[in-house]
VEXDRENNU-469886 format. One record per residue (C-alpha): x, y, z; residue in three letters. Coordinates in steps of 0.2 Angstrom, whole numbers, plus 5000, padded with zeros to 4 digits. Layout:
BEGIN
XYZALA...
***
This chain:
BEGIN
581251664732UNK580751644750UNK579451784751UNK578151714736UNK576551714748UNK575951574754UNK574151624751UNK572551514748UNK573051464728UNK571451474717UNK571551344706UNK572351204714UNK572051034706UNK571250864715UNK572450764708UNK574050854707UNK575650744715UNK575650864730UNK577150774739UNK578250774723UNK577850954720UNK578451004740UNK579950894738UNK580350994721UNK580151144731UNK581151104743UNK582551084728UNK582351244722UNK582451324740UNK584251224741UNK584851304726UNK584051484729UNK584951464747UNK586751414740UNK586551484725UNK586551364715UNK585851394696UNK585651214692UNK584851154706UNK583351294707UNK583351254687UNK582851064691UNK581751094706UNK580951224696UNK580751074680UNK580050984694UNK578851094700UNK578051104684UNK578150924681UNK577150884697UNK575951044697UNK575651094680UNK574451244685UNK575251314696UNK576051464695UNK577651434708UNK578551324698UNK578451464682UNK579251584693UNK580551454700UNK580851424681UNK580751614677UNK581851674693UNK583351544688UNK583151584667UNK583651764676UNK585051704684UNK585751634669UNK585351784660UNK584151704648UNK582951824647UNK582051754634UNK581551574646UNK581251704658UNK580151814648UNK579151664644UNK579051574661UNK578651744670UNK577151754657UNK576551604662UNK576851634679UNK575551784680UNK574151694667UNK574051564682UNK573951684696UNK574051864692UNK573451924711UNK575651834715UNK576451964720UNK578251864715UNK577451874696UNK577652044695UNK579452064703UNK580151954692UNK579552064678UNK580052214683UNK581552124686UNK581652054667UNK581052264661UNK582452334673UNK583652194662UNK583252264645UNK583152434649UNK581452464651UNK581552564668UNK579652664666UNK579052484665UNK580152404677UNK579252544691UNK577552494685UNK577752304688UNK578552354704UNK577252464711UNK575852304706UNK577052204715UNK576852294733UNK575152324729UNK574952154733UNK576152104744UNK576051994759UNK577952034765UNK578152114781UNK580052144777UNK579252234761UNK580852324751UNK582152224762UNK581552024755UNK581552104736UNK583352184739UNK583852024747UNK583551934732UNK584352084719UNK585852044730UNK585851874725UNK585351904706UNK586752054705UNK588151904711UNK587651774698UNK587251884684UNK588752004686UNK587252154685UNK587052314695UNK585352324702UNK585352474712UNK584352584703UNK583152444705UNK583252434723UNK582852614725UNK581352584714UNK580752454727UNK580852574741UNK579752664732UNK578452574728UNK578252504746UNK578052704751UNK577052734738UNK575652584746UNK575252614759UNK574052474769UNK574452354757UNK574852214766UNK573352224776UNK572452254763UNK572952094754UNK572851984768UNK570852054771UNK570452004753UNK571251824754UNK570151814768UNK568551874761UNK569251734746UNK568951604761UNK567351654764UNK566951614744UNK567651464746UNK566451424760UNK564851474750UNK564951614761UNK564651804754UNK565951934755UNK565952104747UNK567852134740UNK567352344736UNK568452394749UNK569752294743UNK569852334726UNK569452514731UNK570852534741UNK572052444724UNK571152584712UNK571852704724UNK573752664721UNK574452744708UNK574852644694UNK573352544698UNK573252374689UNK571552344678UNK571652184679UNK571152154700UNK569352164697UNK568952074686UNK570051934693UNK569051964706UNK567751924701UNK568251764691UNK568951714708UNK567251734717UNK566251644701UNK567451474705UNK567451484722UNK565751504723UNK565851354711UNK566651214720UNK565751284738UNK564151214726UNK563251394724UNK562951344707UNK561651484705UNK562851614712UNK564251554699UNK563651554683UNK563251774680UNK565051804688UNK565851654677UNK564451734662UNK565451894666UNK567151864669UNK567351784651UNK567051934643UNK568052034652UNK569352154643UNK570752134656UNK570651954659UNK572051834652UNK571751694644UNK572351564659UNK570951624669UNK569551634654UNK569751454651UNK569451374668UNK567951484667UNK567251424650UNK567751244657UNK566651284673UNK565151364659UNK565251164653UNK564251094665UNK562851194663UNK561651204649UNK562051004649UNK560750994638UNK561251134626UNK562351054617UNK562551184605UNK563151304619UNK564151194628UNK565151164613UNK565551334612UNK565951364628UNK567351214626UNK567951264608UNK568251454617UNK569051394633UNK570351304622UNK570551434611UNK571051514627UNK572151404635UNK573151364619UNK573651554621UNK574651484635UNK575951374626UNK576351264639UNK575351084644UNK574151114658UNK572851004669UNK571451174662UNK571751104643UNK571450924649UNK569850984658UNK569251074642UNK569850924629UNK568950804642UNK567150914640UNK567450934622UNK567450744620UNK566150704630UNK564950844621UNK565350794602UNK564850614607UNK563250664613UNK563150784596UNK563450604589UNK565250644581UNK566150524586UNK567650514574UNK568050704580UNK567850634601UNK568950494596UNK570150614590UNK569950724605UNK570250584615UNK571650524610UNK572350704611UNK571950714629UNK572550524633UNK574350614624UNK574250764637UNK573750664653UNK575150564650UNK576350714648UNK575550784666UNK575450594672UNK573750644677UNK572850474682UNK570950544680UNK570950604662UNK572050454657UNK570550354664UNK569350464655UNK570250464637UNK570450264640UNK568550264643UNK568350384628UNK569350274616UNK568750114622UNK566950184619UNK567250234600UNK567950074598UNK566449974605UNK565350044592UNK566549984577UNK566349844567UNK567849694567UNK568949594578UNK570349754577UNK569149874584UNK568549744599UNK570349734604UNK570649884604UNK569049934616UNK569449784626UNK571349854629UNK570850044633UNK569250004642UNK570149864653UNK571649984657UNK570250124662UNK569650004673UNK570949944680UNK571750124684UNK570150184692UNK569850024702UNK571850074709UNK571550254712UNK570150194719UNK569150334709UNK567450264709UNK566450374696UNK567850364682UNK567850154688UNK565750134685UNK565950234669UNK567550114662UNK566649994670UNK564850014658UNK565750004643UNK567049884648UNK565349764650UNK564949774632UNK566549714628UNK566249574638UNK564749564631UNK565449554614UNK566649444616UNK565649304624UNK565949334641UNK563849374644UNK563749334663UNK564849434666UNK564449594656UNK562849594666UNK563649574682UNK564849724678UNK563149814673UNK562149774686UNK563649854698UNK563650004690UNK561850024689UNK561649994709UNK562950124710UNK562250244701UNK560550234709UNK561550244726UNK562050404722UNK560750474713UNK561550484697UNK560150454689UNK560650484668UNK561850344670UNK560850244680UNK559550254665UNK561250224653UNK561850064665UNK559549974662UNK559750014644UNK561249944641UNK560749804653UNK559149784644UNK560049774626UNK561349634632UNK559749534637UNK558949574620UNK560449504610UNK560249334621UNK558749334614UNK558049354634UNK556649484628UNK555549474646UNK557249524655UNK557649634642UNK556049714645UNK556049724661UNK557849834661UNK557249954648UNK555749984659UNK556950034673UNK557550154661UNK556050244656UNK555450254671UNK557050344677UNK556650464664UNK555050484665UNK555050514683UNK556350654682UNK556350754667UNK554750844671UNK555750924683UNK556850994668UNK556551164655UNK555551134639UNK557351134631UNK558151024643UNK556750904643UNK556950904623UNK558950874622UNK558650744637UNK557450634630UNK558250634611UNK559750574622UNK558750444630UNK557550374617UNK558650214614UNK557750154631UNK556350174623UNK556650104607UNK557249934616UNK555849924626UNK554649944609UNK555649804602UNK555749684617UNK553649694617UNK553549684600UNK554549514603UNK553349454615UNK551849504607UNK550949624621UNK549949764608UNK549249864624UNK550849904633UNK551649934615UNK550650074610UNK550750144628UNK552650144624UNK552550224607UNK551450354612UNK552350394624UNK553950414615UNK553050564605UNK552350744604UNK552650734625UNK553150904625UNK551850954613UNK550350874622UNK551050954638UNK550851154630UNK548951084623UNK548451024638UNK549650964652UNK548250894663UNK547750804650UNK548350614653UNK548850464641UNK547450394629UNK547550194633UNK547250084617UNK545450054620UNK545250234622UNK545850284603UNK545050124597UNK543250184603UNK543650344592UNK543950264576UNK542650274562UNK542650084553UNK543550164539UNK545050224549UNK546750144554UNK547650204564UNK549650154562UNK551150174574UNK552750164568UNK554650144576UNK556250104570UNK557049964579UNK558649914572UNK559149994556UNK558149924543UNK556749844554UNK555149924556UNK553849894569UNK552049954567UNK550449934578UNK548949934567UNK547450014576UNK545549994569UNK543949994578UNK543849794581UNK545749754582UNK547449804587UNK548949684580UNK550849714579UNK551749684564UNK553749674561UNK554749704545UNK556449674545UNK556849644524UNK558749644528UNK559349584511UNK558049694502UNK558949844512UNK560649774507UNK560349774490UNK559849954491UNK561549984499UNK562449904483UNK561549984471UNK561350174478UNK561950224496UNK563850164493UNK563750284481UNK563150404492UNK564350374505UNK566150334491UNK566050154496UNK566550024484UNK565749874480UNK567349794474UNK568949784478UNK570549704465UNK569249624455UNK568249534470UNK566049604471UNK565749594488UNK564349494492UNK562749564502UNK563549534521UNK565149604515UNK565849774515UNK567749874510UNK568049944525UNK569850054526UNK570449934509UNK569849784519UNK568449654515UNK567449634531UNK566049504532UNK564749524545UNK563949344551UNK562249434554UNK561949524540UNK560849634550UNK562349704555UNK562949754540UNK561449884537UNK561750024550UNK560650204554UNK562050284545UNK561450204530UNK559650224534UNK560050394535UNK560650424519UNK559250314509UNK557850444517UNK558950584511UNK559050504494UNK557150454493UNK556650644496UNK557850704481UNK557150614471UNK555350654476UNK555950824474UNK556250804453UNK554950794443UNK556550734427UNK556150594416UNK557750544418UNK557450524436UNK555950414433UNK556550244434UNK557650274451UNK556350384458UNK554650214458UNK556250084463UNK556350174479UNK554550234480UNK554050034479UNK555249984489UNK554750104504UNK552950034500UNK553649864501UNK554649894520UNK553050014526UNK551249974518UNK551349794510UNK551749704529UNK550149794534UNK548849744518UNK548049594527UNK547849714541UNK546949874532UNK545549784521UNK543949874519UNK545150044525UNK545150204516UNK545950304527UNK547650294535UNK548250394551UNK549950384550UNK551050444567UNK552950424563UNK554450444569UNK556150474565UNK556650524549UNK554750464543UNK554350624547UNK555050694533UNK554250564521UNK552550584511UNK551850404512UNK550350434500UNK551650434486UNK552250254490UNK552050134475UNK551349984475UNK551749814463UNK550749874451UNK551350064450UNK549850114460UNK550050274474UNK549450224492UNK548450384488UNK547450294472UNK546950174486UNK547050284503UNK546650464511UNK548250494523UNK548350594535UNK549750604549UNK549650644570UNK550850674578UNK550150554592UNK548450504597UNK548450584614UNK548750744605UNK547450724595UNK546350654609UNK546950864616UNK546450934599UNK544650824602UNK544450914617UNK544151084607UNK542451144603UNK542551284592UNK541051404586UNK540251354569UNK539751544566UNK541651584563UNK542351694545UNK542551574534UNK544251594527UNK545851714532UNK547051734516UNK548551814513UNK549751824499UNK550951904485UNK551951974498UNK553552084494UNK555052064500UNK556652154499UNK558252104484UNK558851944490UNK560751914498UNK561551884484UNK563151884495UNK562851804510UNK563751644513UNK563051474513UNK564651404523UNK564651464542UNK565951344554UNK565151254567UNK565751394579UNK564951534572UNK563151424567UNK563251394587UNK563451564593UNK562051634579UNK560951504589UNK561551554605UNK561051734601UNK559551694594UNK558951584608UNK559551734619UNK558451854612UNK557051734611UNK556951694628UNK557251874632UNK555551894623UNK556351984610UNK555551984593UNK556652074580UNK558051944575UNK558452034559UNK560452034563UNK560751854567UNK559451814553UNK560351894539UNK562051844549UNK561351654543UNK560651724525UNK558951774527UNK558651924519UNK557651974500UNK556851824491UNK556151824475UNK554251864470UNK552951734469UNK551751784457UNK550851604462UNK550451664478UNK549251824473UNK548251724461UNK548251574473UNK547351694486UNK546551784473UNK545851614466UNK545151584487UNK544351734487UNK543051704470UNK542851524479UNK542651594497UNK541751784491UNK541651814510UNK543551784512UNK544651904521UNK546051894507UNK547652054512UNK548952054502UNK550552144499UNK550652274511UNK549352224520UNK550252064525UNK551852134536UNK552152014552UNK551652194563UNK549852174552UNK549351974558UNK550152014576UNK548952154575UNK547452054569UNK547951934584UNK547952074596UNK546252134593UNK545451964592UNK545051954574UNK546451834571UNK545351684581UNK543851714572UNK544251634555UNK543651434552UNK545351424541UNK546951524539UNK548151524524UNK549751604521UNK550551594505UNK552451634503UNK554051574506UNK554551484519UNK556051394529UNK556551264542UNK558051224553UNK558451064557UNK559551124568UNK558951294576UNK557351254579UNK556751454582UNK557351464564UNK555851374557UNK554351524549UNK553751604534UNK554151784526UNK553051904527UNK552852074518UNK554652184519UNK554252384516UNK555652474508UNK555652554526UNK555552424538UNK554152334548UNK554252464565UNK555152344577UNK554952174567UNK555952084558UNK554852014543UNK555051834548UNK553551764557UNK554451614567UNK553951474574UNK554051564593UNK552951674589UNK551751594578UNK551551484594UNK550951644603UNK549451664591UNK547851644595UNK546851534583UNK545451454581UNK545451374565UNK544951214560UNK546351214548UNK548151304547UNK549051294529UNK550751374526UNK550851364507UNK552551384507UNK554251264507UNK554651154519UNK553451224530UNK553451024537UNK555151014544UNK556051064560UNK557050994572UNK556650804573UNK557150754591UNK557150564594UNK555750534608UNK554650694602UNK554750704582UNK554850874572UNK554951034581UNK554451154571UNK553051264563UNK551651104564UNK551751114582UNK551651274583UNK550251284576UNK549551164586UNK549951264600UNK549051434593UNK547251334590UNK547251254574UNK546551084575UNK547351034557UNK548751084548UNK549251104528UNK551151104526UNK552551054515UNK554050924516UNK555051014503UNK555251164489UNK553751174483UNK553151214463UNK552151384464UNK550951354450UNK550751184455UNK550251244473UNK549251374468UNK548451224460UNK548251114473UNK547451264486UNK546351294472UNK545651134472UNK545651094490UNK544551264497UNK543451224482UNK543051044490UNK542951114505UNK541751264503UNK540851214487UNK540651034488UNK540651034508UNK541850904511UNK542850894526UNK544550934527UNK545450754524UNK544450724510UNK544550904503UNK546650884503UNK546750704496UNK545250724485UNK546350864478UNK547950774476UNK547050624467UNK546450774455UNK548050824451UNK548650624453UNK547550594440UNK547950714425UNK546650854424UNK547851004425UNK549050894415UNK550450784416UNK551650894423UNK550750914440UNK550350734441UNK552150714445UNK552150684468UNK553550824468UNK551850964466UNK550450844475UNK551450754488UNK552750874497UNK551050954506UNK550450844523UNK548950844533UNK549150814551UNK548050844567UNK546450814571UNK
***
C-alpha cells in the first residue's frame, strides 16, 4: 500500500523497536510489490509485534486478510487500524474496500469520500486503482464499480490534499507548544459531503496530547477534560486521554483512579494488546498502592509484567518488576524476601541496561531494602543514598523525601537513632519546604502520604530523649491545615510557650503511633515536660489471639498445634516472627480500634465483660505509663492522632474498674498551636446567651436506596460533589440522595432537648421545626444575628464520611416543598462559611466527631469546621447517639453552665460524671450515652 501517508503519527511510543518495525515494513512492501500474500501477512505480524500502537501495521494485517478474502481478520484489523489513527486516510480505503466486498456499496461511497477527504496523494484516484488492480488479481474480484466510486470521491473534494497537509502542519505547531487554530481546516472537512463527525473532536484530542508532551500542561488538561466526553470519539483515542488525565490531580486519588479505571474500560474495547493498556495498568498500580491496596496493585502488576512482555516493552517490565518487588518487600517470610530480591534485582538490573535512570533510582529504592533485609546493611544505604542525590539532582523532590525516610528507617532498625534522625529530618524538611506551594486538597493527600517521615523522626527522638524538638515534631504533624485557615500568620507555639499557659491542674498529653502497638506520648504540665514510650507487645498479642483473629478469619491453630504469641497461620503455614514486634502489624491495630468502638457502642449485658477487657486494657497501653506523671492532675488535654481520634478516653478503665472520668475532666485539641489561634480570640461578654434548634422534620426516608455503591461509582459521586463544591454550588441534593441521603426518622428527643434549654436559658433563641430549614441559619448568618450568641446548639441527625470528607453535616428541617435552592444538609463546606462567635458549638447529633482522618493532620470534618466559623469549643459525638440519653446529657450540661456558672470543661464532664454516677438511672450510666460526646478546642 505505497500511498499510506507518511504524516506526523500522533501517538508514537518512546520505546517502540523502531528499526524492527522499518525492516517489517520493508517485508510487507516486498510482498505488496510481488504480490505475495504470505510475505505482507508476516511483515504485517511483525509490524504489530514491533509497534503495537500504531495503526500501519493493522492495515498491513487488514489489506492482506483482503487479499485472502478473509473478511472477517480484515474486518477486525481495519477497526483497529482507524481506533489508532482515524485522520489515515489508508483506514478508510480498506473499509470501503471490505463494504464494496459484502455488498454494501452506499457504505462503501461513504468510506470512500472520508478517504480523499483526507488524502495526502497527489496521484489521488490513480494510487487507490493501482491497488484495486492488485486486489482484483489475487482475489479473483471485479472492482470496477469501485474504481469509478473513487473518481468520485476525488471530484467530489476539492482542496483536500492541501487542506490536509495545512492541518498536519498546524499539528507541528502543537507539538511545539505553539498555538494553531484548526477552524479552517475542519471547516473546509464539514463542507464535503458526507462529512465525517468524528474530525473535530479528534481534533481536538490531537491538540490536548500534543500540547501535552510540548509541556503546556495548563493548555492540555480542558481539551483532554473535553475530548473524553466526546460522542464521536472511539475508544483508542479516550484512553490515552484518561491516561494523560492521570498525572494530574496526583493528589486526588479518588479521581485519578477513575480516570484509570475509565481509560481501561476504553482500551479493553480494542481487543488487541497495546503499549495505551500498559500505560493505564502502570497508573492504576501505582494509584491503589498510594490508596494503600496493595493486593489489588500486586495483581495489577503482575497483569502488566504479562502484557509488557507480550509487547517486549523493557520500561513497564521494569516498572511491573519494581511493582512486584515492592508488594513483596512488605511481606512477611523468607518466600516473599525472595521473591522481592529476584523482581526488584531484574528491575534493576534492566533499567541499569537501558540505561533508563528514573525506572533504575526507583528499582534501585526498593531494591535497598532488600538489601537491607537480607543483612547486606552497607549496602542498602549506599544504594539509598544514590538515589536520594539523584533525586535532589533533578528536583524530584517526593522521592527525594521517599529515598531520607527510607534512609532514616534502615538506620533506626540498626539501632543508629542520631543518623536515623538526621534522614528523617531531610524529609520533613523537603515537605515542609514545598507543600505550601500546593491546594488545601493537595497539601492534605500529600502530607497523609508523607507522615511516615514524620513518624520516624518522633520515634528516633523519642529514642534519644530530646522532649523539645519532639513536641516541635508532633505539633507539627497536626491540624497544619487547620491552624493555617484560623490564622496563617500565626507561627508554631514552642514548648515553653504551651507550658507558660497551663493552669497547675492541666496536663497536656501528645500522642503518636510509632510502630504498631507502641505508643509515644509527651507529658506537658506547668513545671515539666517528659517523654514516655509504651510498647506492651505481648499484652497486644494476646489481644490478637483472643479477639482480632477472629476479626480477620485467622486461626489460632492449625492440625491440632496453638500457636504461640510470635507465631501466626499464614496461607496454612506456621510462620514465626523473631521479633515478636513484628508479628502485631497496623492492620491489626486497625481492627482492635474498630472493635473497642462497637462495643462502646452497646450498652448489652452480654457485652459487658468484652466491653471493660478492652476498655482496661486501652487504659493500661495509654493512661497507666503516664500516672507517675499526672499526680495532683485533674484535668487532661488530650491531642491524638490516628485512629485515637475516634476514641473516648474518659471511658478507659482502670485496675479497679474506675473511668479516667471518675478521676479526670478530658478534653481534646487538636494541637496547641491551634488552640494558641483560638487564645487569640477576644469575644464580647455582652453576647445572646444561647441559639437552639431542634425537632426538625424531615422527609420519609430511602427506604430503597442502596447501601452498596462499587468503588467507581462512590468516586465519581465524590468527584461531582467536590465539582459543585468548588464550583461554590450549595444544593447537592442529586449526588446526596445518589449515596442515600434522603428522609430520616423523627426525634422526638431533640424538641424537648431544646425545649428543656430554653426553661434553663428563658432568654434562649430556641426555633424549631420550620423555623430550622438550612436557608433559615444561612439567613440568620447573613444578617449577623448568627455571631451574636455565646453558644449554638443544633439538635438532629447527623453524618460523617470517612471517605468524602464534604459529606460530613447535619440535617436540617425538609418542607414538603423544598428548601428554595438548598438541599437540607448543612455540610461541613458550608458550616465552615458561618460566621460564629460562640464560645461553644454542639452538634447533638451522631457521629458529629468523625471525618476524614488524614495521617499528618487528624479528622477532617465538622470539628474544624467549626473551628473555622468562630467557635472556640466544640460538643460533638464519636458515634450513634441514644436520643433520650442526650437530651439528658444537654440538659445537664447548659444547666451547669448557666445556673451553676461553670465553665465549659467542667459543665460537660461534670455532666457525664452525673449520668456516670446513676442519678437518671442505670441505663444512662452505661459510656455508650455519656461517652460518644467530646470536648475539644480551647
Amino acid at each position: 500500500m505505497k500511498h499510506i501517508s507518511l504524516i506526523l503519527l500522533l501517538f508514537l511510543s518512546l520505546f517502540t523497536k523502531a528499526q524492527n518495525a522499518q525492516k517489517a515494513q520493508e517485508k510487507f512492501s516486498q510482498g505488496y510489490d510481488t504480490k505475495n500474500i504470505a510475505l505482507m501477512d508476516v511483515g504485517a505480524d511483525e509490524y504489530i509485534k514491533y509497534n503495537s500502537d500504531n495503526s500501519f501495521g493493522y492495515i498491513f494485517k487488514a489489506f492482506a486478510a483482503i487479499a485472502k478474502n478473509d473478511l472477517t481478520t480484515a474486518k477486525r484489523y481495519a477497526k483497529a487500524a482507524n481506533q489508532m489513527f482515524p485522520m489515515e486516510s489508508a483506514n478508510y480505503t480498506l473499509a470501503s474496500y471490505i463494504a464494496f466486498l459484502e455488498g454494501n456499496t452506499s457504505e462503501a461511497s461513504n468510506l470512500m469520500h472520508y478517504a480523499f477527504q483526507l488524502s495526502p496523494d497527489v496521484k489521488g484516484a490513480a494510487s487507490t486503482k493501482e491497488e484495486l488492480d492488485i486486489l482484483a488479481e489475487l482475489t479473483g474480484k471485479d472492482f470496477s464499480a469501485l474504481k469509478t466510486i473513487a473518481e468520485n470521491a476525488e471530484k467530489a473534494t476539492p482542496g483536500a490534499i492541501q487542506n490536509f497537509n495545512n492541518y498536519n502542519a498546524c499539528v507541528g505547531q502543537w507539538y511545539e507548544g505553539k498555538s494553531c487554530d484548526p477552524s479552517q481546516y475542519l471547516k473546509v472537512w464539514a463542507s464535503y459531503s458526507p462529512s465525517n463527525p468524528l474530525l473535530k473532536d479528534f481534533a481536538t484530542a490531537t491538540q490536548a496530547i500534543a500540547y501535552y508532551y510540548a509541556g503546556q500542561f495548563d493548555l492540555a488538561k480542558p481539551k483532554l477534560e473535553e475530548a473524553i466526553n466526546s460522542q464521536y470519539l472511539n475508544p483508542y483515542t479516550k484512553a490515552l486521554c484518561f491516561e494523560r488525565l492521570t498525572w494530574y490531580d496526583r493528589y486526588d486519588l479518588n479521581k485519578t483512579f477513575l480516570y484509570a479505571n475509565k481509560g481501561l474500560a476504553e482500551i479493553d474495547k480494542l481487543g488487541f494488546p497495546t503499549l495505551t493498556k500498559a500505560d493505564l495498568l502502570f497508573r492504576k498500580s501505582q494509584i491503589v498502592g498510594d490508596m494503600g491496596k496493595r493486593d489489588e496493585m500486586l495483581q495489577l502488576a503482575q497483569e502488566l509484567l504479562v502484557l509488557a512482555t507480550e509487547l517486549g516493552n523493557d520500561y513497564h517490565i521494569i516498572n511491573a518488576n519494581n511493582l512486584i518487588g515492592a508488594y513483596y518487600v512488605m511481606k512477611p517470610g523468607s518466600n516473599s524476601t525472595s521473591l522481592a530480591n529476584k523482581h526488584l534485582g531484574e528491575a534493576y538490573v534492566l533499567a541499569s541496561k537501558r540505561n533508563f535512570e528514573d525506572q533504575k533510582m526507583k528499582a534501585a529504592g526498593n531494591y535497598a531494602v532488600v538489601q537491607f533485609k537480607i543483612g547486606n546493611r552497607s549496602k542498602a544505604i549506599e544504594l539509598n543514598n544514590e538515589v536520594y542525590d539523584y533525586h535532589l539532582k533533578t528536583e524530584n523532590w517526593s522521592s527525594a523525601q521517599t529515598a531520607a525516610n527510607n534512609i532514616g528507617f534502615m538506620f533506626y532498625m540498626k539501632n543508629d537513632y542520631a543518623n536515623a534522625a538526621e534522614q528523617f529530618q531531610k524529609a520533613v524538611d523537603i515537605t515542609e519546604q514545598f507543600l505550601p506551594k500546593f491546594s488545601t486538597k493537595e497539601q492534605l493527600s500529600a502530607r497523609n502520604l508523607h507522615a511516615s517521615a514524620y513518624s520516624g523522626l518522633i520515634m528516633s527522638l523519642q529514642k534519644l530523649g530530646n522532649t523539645n524538638e519532639l513536641f516541635k515534631v508532633q505539633d507539627m504533624n497536626r491540624s497544619r491545615i487547620l491552624r493555617q485557615k484560623l490564622d496563617k500568620n500565626l507561627p508554631q507555639i514552642t514548648l515553653p510557650q504551651v507550658q507558660a499557659k497551663l493552669q497547675p491542674h492541666e496536663a497536656i498529653i501528645y500522642y503518636s503511633n510509632g510502630e504498631p502497638g507502641q505508643m509515644i506520648a509527651t507529658v506537658i504540665t506547668m513545671n515539666s515536660a517528659d517523654i514516655v514510650e509504651h510498647f506492651p507487645v505481648n499484652a497486644w498479642l494476646n489481644m490478637k489471639k483472643q479477639y482480632i483473629n477472629n476479626i480477620q478469619k485467622k486461626p489460632n491453630s492449625i492440625n491440632g498445634y496453638v500457636t504461640k504469641l510470635n507465631e501466626e497461620i499464614i496461607n496454612g503455614q506456621i510462620y514465626s516472627h523473631s521479633d515478636p514486634k513484628t508479628a502485631f502489624k497496623a492492620e491489626d491495630y486497625r481492627d482492635f480500634v474498630a472493635l473497642s468502638r462497637e462495643v462502646m457502642e452497646v450498652s448489652d449485658a452480654q457485652f459487658l465483660d468484652l466491653q471493660q477487657k478492652i476498655l482496661k486494657h486501652w487504659y493500661y497501653f495509654l493512661i497507666q505509663p503516664l500516672e507517675a506523671k499526672l499526680v495532683g492532675k485533674t484535668t487532661l488535654i488530650i491531642s491524638a492522632e490516628g485512629e485515637l481520634n475516634a476514641m473516648p478516653f474518659e471511658a478507659f478503665l482502670d485496675s479497679n474498674g474506675k473511668y479516667v472520668l471518675e478521676r479526670f475532666n478530658v478534653k481534646y485539641m487538636p494541637s496547641a498551636s491551634v488552640c494558641a489561634s483560638l487564645s487569640n480570640r477576644n469575644y464580647s461578654e455582652d453576647r445572646k446567651p444561647l441559639l437552639a434548634m431542634g425537632g426538625a422534620t424531615y422527609k420519609e426516608p430511602q427506604s430503597s436506596a442502596s447501601n452498596s455503591r462499587s468503588t467507581q461509582s462512590y468516586f465519581e459521586l465524590q468527584d461531582q460533589l467536590t465539582t459543585k463544591i468548588n464550583n461554590k454550588q450549595s444544593n447537592l441534593s442529586k449526588e446526596l440522595a445518589a449515596l442515600g441521603f434522603g428522609g430520616a426518622n423523627y426525634l422526638p428527643g431533640t424538641l424537648r432537648e431544646v425545649q428543656n434549654l430554653k426553661k434553663i436559658i428563658p432568654e434562649a433563641t430556641v426555633l424549631i421545626d420550620g423555623q430550622m430549614k438550612e436557608s433559615d441559619i444561612k439567613r440568620l448568618n447573613k444578617s449577623g444575628e448568627l455571631n451574636q450568641y455565646k453558644y449554638v446548639h443544633i439538635a438532629t441527625h447527623g453524618f460523617a464520611s470517612n471517605s468524602i470528607p464534604e459529606l460530613s453535616g447535619v440535617m436540617m428541617t425538609q418542607p414538603a416543598n423544598g428548601d428554595g435552592s438548598e438541599d437540607t444538609f448543612l455540610l461541613a463546606h458550608e458550616i465552615a462559611q458561618l460566621d460564629l462567635k460562640a464560645d461553644l458549638a454542639v452538634l447533638s447529633a451522631c457521629e458529629t466527631a468523625l471525618g476524614k482522618n488524614y495521617n499528618g493532620e487528624g479528622v477532617n470534618g465538622l470539628n474544624s469546621a467549626l473551628l473555622v466559623a468562630g467557635a472556640n469549643s466544640t460538643l460533638l459525638s464519636l458515634w450513634p447517639v441514644n436520643d433520650a440519653g442526650t437530651m439528658i446529657l444537654m440538659t445537664e450540661t447548659y444547666n451547669n453552665l448557666y445556673v451553676k456558672k461553670m465553665s465549659v470543661e467542667d459543665a460537660v464532664n461534670t455532666a457525664k460524671r452525673t449520668m456516670l454516677n446513676g442519678v437518671y438511672g442505670e441505663q444512662f450510666q452505661t459510656p455508650k450515652i455519656w461517652a460518644p460526646f467530646v470536648l475539644s478546642g480551647k
